[in-house]
N, C-alpha and C positions, 0 to 999 in steps of 0.2 A: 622477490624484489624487496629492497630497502624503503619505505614511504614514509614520509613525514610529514603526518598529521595535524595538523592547527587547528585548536576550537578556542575562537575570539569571543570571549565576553565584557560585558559591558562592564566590569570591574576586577576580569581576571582572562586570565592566557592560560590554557593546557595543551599541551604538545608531545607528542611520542614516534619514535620513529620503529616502525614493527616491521618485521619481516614476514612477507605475508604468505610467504611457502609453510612456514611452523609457526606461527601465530607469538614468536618471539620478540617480548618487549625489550630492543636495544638500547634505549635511551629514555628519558621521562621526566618533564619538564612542567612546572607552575609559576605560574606569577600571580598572588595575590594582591589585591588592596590597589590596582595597577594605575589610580587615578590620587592615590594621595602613597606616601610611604612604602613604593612596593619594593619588595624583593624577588629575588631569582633563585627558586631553590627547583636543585636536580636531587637526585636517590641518596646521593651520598654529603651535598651537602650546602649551604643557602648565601648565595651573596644578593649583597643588599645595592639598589640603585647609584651607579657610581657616579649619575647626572643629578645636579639640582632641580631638573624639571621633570616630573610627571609623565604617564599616558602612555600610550600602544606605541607608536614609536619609541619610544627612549626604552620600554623595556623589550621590545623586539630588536632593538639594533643593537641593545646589550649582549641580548640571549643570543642571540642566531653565532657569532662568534663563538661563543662559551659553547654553544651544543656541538659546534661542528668539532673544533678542538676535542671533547668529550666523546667524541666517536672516531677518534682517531684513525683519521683516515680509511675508513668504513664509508662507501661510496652512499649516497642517497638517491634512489630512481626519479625518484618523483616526489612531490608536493599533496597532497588533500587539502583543502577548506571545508570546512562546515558552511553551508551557507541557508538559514532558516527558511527564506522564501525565496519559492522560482518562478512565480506565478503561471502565468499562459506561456512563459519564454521558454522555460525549464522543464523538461519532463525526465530526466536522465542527468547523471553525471553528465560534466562536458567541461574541454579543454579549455582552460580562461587561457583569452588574448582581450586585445585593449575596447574592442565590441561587446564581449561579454561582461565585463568591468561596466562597460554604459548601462547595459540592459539591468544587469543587478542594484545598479546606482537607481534605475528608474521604479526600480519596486521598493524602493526605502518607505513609501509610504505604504504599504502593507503588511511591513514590518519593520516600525519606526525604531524598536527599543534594540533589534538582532540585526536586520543587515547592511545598515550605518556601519556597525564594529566589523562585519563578518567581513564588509568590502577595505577597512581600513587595514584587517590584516591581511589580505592580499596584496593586497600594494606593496604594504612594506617587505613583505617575503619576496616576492616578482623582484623589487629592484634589489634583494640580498642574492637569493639564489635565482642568476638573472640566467645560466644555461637549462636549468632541471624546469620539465615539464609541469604546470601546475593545473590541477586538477579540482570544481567545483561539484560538492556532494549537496543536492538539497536536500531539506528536510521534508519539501510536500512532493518528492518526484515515488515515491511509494505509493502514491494514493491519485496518482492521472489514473489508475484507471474506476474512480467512481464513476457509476452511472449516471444518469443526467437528474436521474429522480433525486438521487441523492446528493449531488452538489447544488442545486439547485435552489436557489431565497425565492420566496412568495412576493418578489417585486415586481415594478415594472420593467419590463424587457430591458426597453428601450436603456432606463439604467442602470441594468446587470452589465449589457454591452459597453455601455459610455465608461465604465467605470471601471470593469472586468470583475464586478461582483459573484461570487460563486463561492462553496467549500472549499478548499484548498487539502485543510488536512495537514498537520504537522509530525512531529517525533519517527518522520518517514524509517529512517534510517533504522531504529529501535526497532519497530512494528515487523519490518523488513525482518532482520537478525533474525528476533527471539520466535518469529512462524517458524522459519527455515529450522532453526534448533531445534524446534519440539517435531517437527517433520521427522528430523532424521535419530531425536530420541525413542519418538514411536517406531520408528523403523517403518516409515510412514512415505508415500509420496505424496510433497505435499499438495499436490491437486486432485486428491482424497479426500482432503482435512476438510474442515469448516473450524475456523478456529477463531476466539476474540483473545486479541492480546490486552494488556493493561500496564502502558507505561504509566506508573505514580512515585511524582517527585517535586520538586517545587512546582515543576509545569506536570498537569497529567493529562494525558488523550489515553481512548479509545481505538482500537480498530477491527471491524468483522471483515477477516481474512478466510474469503469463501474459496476453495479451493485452489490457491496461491496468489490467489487477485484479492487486492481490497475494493471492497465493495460499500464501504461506510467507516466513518470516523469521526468521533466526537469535538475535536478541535475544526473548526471553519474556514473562514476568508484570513481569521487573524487566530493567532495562539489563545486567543482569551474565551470563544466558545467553549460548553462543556463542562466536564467534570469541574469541582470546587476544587481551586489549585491553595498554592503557599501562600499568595497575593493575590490573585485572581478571582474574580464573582463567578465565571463559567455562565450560565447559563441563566439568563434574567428577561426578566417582563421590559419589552421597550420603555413601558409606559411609564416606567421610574425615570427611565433618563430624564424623558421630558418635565415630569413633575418636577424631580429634583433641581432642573435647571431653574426651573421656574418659584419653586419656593427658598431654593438656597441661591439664588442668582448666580448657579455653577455656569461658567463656560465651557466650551469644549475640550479645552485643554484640563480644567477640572477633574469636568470628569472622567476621561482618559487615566486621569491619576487616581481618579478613586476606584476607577475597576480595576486597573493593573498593576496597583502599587498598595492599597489600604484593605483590601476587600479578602475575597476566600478566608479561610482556616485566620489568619493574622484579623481580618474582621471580624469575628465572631470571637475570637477567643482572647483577642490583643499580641498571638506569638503565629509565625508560618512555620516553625519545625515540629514534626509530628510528632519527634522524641518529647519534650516539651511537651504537648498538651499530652500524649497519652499519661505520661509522668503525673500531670495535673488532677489529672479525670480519675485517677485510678487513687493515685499517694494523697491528692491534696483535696479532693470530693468538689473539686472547682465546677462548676453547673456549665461556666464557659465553654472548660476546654472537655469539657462531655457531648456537650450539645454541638461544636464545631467535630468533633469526632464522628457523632451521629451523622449528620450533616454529609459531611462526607462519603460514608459508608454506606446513604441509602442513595446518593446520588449515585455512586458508583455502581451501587447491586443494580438500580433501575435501568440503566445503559447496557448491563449484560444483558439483563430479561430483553430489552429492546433487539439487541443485537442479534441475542437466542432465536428470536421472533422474525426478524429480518431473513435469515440465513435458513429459516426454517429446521433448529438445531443448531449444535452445537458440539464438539469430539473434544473440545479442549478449552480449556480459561487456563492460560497465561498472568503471570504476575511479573513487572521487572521494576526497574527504577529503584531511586533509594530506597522507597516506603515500602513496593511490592517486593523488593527481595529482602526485604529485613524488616518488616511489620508484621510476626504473628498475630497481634491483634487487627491489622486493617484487615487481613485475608480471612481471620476468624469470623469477624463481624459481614466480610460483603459474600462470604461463602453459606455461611449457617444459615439461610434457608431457601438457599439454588436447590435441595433435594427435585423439588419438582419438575427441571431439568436432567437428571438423571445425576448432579453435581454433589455428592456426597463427600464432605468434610472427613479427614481423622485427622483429629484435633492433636494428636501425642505428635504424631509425622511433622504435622504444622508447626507446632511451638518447636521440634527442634532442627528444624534448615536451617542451618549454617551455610550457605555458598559460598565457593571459592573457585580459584582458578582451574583446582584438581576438581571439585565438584559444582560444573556450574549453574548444573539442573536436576532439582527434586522436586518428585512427586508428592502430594500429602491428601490423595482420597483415599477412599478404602476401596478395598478391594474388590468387592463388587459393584463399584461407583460406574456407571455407563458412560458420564462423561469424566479425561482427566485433571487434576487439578493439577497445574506446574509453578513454582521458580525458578528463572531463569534468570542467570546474572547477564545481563545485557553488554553489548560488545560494540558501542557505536565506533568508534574508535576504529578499529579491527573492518568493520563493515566500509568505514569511508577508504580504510587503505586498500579494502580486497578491489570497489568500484576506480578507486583510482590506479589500481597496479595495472587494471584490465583495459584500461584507456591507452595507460602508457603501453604497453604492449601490442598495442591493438589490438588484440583477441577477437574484440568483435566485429572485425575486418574478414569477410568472406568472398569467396570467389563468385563473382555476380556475372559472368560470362552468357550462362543461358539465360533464356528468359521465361519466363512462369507463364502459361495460357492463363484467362481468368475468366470463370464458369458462375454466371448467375441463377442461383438455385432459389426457382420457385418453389413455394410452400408444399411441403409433403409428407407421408407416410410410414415410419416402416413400420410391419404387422409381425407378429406372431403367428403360429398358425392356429391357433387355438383360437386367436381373435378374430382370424380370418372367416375361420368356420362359424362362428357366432354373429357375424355379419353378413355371410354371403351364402352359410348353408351346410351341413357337413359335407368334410370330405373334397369342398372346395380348392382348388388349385389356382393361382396365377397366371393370367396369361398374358403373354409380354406383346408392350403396344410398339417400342423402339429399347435399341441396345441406347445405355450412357456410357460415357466417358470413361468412367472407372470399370474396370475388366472385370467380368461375370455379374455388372448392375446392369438392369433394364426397367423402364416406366410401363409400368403395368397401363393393361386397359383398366382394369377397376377404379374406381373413385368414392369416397366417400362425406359425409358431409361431418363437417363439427362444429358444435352448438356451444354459444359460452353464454355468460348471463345475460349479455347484452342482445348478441346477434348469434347468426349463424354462418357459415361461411363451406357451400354447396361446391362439388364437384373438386376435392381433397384430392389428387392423383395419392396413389402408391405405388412403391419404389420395393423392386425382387433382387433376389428373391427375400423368402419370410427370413425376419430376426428371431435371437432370442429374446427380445422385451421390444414394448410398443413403446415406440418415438413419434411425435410429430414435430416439424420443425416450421416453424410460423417466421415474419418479421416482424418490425415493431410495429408498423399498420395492423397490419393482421391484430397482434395482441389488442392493441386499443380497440380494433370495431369489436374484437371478441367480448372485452371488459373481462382479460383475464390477465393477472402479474403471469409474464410465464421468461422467466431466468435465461442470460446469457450464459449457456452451457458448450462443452463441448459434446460432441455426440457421443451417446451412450452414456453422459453421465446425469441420469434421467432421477436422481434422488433427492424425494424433496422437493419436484419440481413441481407445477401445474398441473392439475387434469381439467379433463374435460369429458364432454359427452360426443358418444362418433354414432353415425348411424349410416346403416348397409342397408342395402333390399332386404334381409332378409332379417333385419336385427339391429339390437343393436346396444352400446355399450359405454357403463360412466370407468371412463380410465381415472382410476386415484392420483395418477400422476402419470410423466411421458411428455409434456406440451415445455419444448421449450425455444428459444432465441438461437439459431446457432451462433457459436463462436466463429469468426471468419477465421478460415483455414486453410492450409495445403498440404495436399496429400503431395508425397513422393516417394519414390524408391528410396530402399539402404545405397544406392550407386550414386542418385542425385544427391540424397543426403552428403554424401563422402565429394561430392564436385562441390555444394553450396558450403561444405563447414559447417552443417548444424547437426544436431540429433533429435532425437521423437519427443516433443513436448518443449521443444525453445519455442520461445517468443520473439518475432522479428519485425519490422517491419516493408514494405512493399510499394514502390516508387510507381505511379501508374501515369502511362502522356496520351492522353488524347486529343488529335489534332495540334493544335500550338500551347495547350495549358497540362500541365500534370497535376497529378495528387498524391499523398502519401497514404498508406493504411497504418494503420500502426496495430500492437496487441494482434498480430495473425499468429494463430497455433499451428506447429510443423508434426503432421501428422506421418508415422513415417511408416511402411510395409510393403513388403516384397507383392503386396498383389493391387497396389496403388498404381496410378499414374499420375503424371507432374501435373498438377493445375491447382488455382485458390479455386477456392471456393468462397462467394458472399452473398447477401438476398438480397429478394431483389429492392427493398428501400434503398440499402447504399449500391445497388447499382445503376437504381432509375437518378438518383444523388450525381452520381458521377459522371450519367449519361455514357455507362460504357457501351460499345459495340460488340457482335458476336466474337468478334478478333482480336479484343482487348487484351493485349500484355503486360507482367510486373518482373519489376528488376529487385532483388532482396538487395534491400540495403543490411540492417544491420542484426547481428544475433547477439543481445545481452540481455534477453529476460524480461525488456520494459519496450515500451515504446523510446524511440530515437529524437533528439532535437534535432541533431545532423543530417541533413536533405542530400546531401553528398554521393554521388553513386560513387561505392567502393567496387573499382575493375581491379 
């Protein structure tokens, strides 16, 4: 498909129309300066505003003629928008009509400076290219899936609710790309990985990308949380606001403007280009643009170690954006002394990455570094067209005819036999209390108890026959009486996770790890797979009605093998949540990797 990408900023237009089967840039459009003197310049060559007045209009109703002309009759499928915030509305790419236009209009205020322009360029494109499907790509739809722990402010409820206060998470799209990249540079699947990316550019975020889910993100409710940006304070003590309101008689509009307009790198040093201060710190001995360098580089190291620390590990640090793919000094400075994550620098590799479109990822650890070091030239672009060609196509349109049983799995067990024997005695065997669902599992008579710092939590069934590694799989009740963090995993991917303490008649045993959340899932055949349209390891989600009200799931893992049978599987917190019944059935709504906005059953 042909896609024609728009990113609206608040004093310039970038536009490209890619082909998203070969990654071929067709077309390539800028408008600078787009509020006082702009021009129109494409690859080969720059016209200047042929209107006496200004602004996103007059150069989009300029441009849009000239691009089309310029592609000479070369069809265009679809439309992209970049759009910075999607709040609680947005969790996925989604078809803009004159509703979703409202709901973007109504988040203007938690993205005053981005989605004002993002919705201004839509409009104008909708009434230019009024046949071609247009397509919204946010920026925080990467990161719905943090946890609660982690999007969650230390306020009062009542006005997180009133408000819709919570992390949000930005540069979705980036974080998105450059995981998938280094996945398939390691030759890696990426729900293997644990990985922190690092988009740095004028704006910089964080994200620890735990086995292809974001699981934390340094940007918040708004862009301005976080790292030290080009204008941007990032991350600050509340209590200056109030002081400074109060000793400088700032309003709120003030200082709005001193954090996102005077502040970061440009406040310390008096410049936001990094070229510039490194130039200064190095050529001119300026203490400023040393100390705003500094600044930067321990903010940024501190967020890895946090992130290292979160994910318990780390396989990869990522670098993209302007700074991280073309700063060998920023990556020098925030790498040299990660050693004690296993993050070993070579310095010669580092200084000479050059990336490009023939190389848009290198390495620069040494070689026996445990964790890798990457740049990656980042692709948002590319990423909003691959999201938008897949809308237009509907791809993620699947045959939802059957309908899924859905099985609420109380807390339990699998053993090894090695642990079995050390809790029940050698030489011990299994002996089955009733068959389950899934074919050759049955719930053992045995039970055991597990003890965490808090409490303990008696009469643990086990589930036959033995594994090869001990799992136990808890809810999130369970975890809190336990007082243990223990990870939303999928099964068997037990690394890194929780341990705990288990105790048999006859024994008993501190698991270093093993204890974790399951991922809600469903098992099915390779047959069902091929009737539903998905494969092993898509993310869908799951249409649930009981009685006169339904519910959706979202984020459910499709676990797929010929010795499965069809049914979700979830615990039982969300299933005492949803008040389902023995008899409870789900309809897949959709398969593209994220959770859906779209409530829509696709028959």
């Amino acid at each position: 498909m042909n896609i024609l990408v728009i990113n609206c900023g608040s004093s310039s237009v970038k536009a490209e129309v890619i082909n998203t089967l070969n990654k071929k840039r067709l077309l390539k459009m800028t408008a600078e300066r787009v509020m006082d003197n702009a021009s129109i310049r494409f690859s080969d060559e720059e016209y200047p505003l042929s209107c006496k007045e200004n602004g996103h209009r007059a150069v989009l109703e300029q441009a849009f003629p000239l691009l089309v002309k310029k592609l000479n009759g070369t069809i265009i499928h679809g439309v992209g928008h970049r759009v910075v915030h999607g709040g609680d509305a947005f969790e996925q790419a989604v078809v803009i009509n004159d509703d979703v236009e409202q709901i973007i209009s109504s988040l203007n205020r938690l993205a005053p400076l981005h989605n004002p322009i993002n919705l201004k360029g839509i409009r104008i494109a909708r009434d230019f290219f009024k046949e071609i499907p247009h397509i919204a790509v946010f920026d925080t739809a990467f990161h719905n899936t943090l946890p609660k722990r982690a999007k969650t402010y230390a306020l009062p409820d009542e006005l997180c609710k009133k408000h819709k206060i919570r992390r949000y998470g930005f540069h979705g799209t980036s974080h998105d790309y450059v995981s998938q990249a280094a996945a398939d540079h390691l030759q890696t699947d990426i729900r293997a990985l644990r990985l922190i990316t690092c988009h740095l550019g004028n704006g910089c975020s964080l994200a620890a990308v735990e086995y292809g889910r974001s699981i934390e993100t340094s940007m918040g409710m708004t862009p301005l949380e976080g790292l030290v940006m080009g204008t941007r304070s990032g991350d600050i003590d509340a209590g200056i606001l109030t002081y400074l309101a109060e000793q400088e008689n700032m309003s709120a509009d003030n200082i709005d403007h001193l954090l996102n307009k005077e502040s970061g790198l440009k406040g310390i040093s008096g410049t936001n280009d990094m070229r510039d201060i490194i130039a200064k710190a190095s050529n001119e001995n300026d203490d400023a643009a040393r100390l705003a360098l500094q600044v930067f580089t321990h903010r940024l190291r501190k967020y890895i170690g946090a992130y290292a620390a979160v994910m318990g590990g780390v396989d990869a640090i990522i670098f993209t954006g302007g700074i991280g793919e073309n700063s060998p000094v920023v990556r020098h400075r925030t790498c040299q002394r990660l050693d004690f994550l296993g993050a070993i620098i070579n310095e010669d590799k580092n200084s000479a990455i050059t990336l490009s479109e023939d190389a848009p990822i290198q390495s620069f650890n040494m070689n026996h570094s445990r964790v890798q070091l990457l740049a990656i030239k980042t692709d948002e672009q590319y990423s909003i067209a691959r999201q938008t060609a897949d809308l237009v196509a509907e791809k993620n349109k699947v045959n939802t005819t059957p309908v899924i049983p859905i099985a609420v799995s109380a807390r339990h067990m699998h053993i090894t036999q090695e642990t079995l024997e050390q809790l029940f005695g050698a030489g011990y065997q299994l002996t089955e209390r009733n068959p389950l669902s899934q074919p050759n599992q049955f719930a053992a008579n045995e039970t055991v108890t597990i003890v965490g710092p808090k409490n303990k939590i008696e009469r643990v069934r086990i589930l036959g026959p033995v594994r090869p590694k001990n799992q136990i799989e808890i809810s999130r009740t369970d975890e809190f009486y336990l007082g243990i963090d223990a990870p939303v995993r999928e099964s068997g991917k037990t690394e890194n996770s929780a341990g705990c303490k288990v105790i048999g008649p006859k024994g008993e045993i501190n698991l270093k790890e093993g204890l974790i959340c399951a991922w809600r899932h469903i098992h099915m055949t390779p047959q069902d797979a091929a009737i539903f349209g998905v494969a092993d390891r898509d993310i869908v989600e799951v249409e649930v009605t009981e009685g006169s009200r339904s519910l959706t799931f979202g984020n459910v893992l499709i676990r797929v093998s010929p010795k499965y049978k069809l049914e979700m599987h979830i615990d039982t917190d969300e299933g005492n949540a949803a008040e389902l019944g023995r008899s409870a059935q789900g309809v897949l709504l959709k398969t593209d990797g994220k959770a859906s906005l779209t409530k829509k059953k696709l028959r």
